[in-house]
Structure formats: structure tokens, C-alpha cells
N, C-alpha and C positions, 0 to 999 in steps of 0.2 A: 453360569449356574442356572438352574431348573427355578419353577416355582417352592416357595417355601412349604417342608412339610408340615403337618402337624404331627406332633411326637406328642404321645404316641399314639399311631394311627385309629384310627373311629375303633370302637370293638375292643381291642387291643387288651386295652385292661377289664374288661368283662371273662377274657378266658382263663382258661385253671394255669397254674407258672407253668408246667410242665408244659404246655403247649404255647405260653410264651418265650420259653426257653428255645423250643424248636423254631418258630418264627425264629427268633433272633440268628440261632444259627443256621438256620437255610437262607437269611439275609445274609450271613458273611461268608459263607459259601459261593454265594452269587459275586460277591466281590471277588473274591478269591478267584476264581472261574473269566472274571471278565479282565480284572486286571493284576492278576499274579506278580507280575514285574514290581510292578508298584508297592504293592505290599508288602512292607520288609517288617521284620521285629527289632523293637528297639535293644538296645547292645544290653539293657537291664535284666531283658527277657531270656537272652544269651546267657548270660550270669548265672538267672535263678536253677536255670536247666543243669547248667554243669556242676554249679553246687549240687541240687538234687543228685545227681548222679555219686558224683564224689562220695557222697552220705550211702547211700547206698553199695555203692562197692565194698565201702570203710564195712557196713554192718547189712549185707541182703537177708538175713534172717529177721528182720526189722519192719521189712517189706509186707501189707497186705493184701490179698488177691485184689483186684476192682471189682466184682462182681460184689465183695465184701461192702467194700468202701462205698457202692454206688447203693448197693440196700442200704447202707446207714444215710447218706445224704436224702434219698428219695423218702425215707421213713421223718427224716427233720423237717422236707418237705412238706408232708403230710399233715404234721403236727402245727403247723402254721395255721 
């Protein structure tokens, strides 16, 4: 292993979430990218998906657009 880092990086928490959200996930992108093999999802995450789905087929009128769902997340954001 590498030097240890500091978490979380200098700066880090100085920025607005929204751009430490990106940080984060252009970090696991980068993993993603370098070692995809490696990367597996745990059997729990398999799970939650096909339940999600199952609910859904059971009831698609139930479903909200994303464009919906992300206004309301990024508005909760805000309010922070």
C-alpha cells in the first residue's frame, strides 16, 4: 500500500455537497475504469435491484420521472 491519506482530502469539506458529490463520484469512476474486474457488487445489492424491479412491474404507474425525483433531492439539498 501507498502512503496514508488524509480523508478527507485538504479543501474537501470547504466545497458546496454538490461538488463533493461529484468528487466522490469521479473518484469511483476512476476505480471503475482502472479496475472493473475487481469491482463486484455485493449479492445484497443484487437483491435490492430485483426487488426494486419486481415492485415495479407489480405497479409501473407508481414510478416517478427522475428529472422529478432529482428536483426534489437537489431542492432537500439546498435546504441544508
Amino acid at each position: 500500500m501507498g502512503q496514508p491519506l488524509t480523508v478527507p482530502p485538504p479543501g474537501f469539506d470547504e466545497l458546496p455537497v454538490e461538488e463533493q458529490i461529484e468528487y466522490v463520484q469521479s473518484l469511483w469512476n476512476r476505480i471503475l475504469r482502472l479496475d472493473q474486474a475487481e469491482v463486484r457488487s455485493p449479492d445484497w445489492h443484487r437483491d435490492e435491484v430485483k426487488a426494486a424491479l419486481a415492485e415495479h412491474e407489480a405497479n409501473p404507474s407508481a414510478a416517478r420521472p427522475w428529472t422529478e425525483v432529482r428536483a426534489e433531492l437537489e431542492a432537500k439539498l439546498r435546504r441544508r
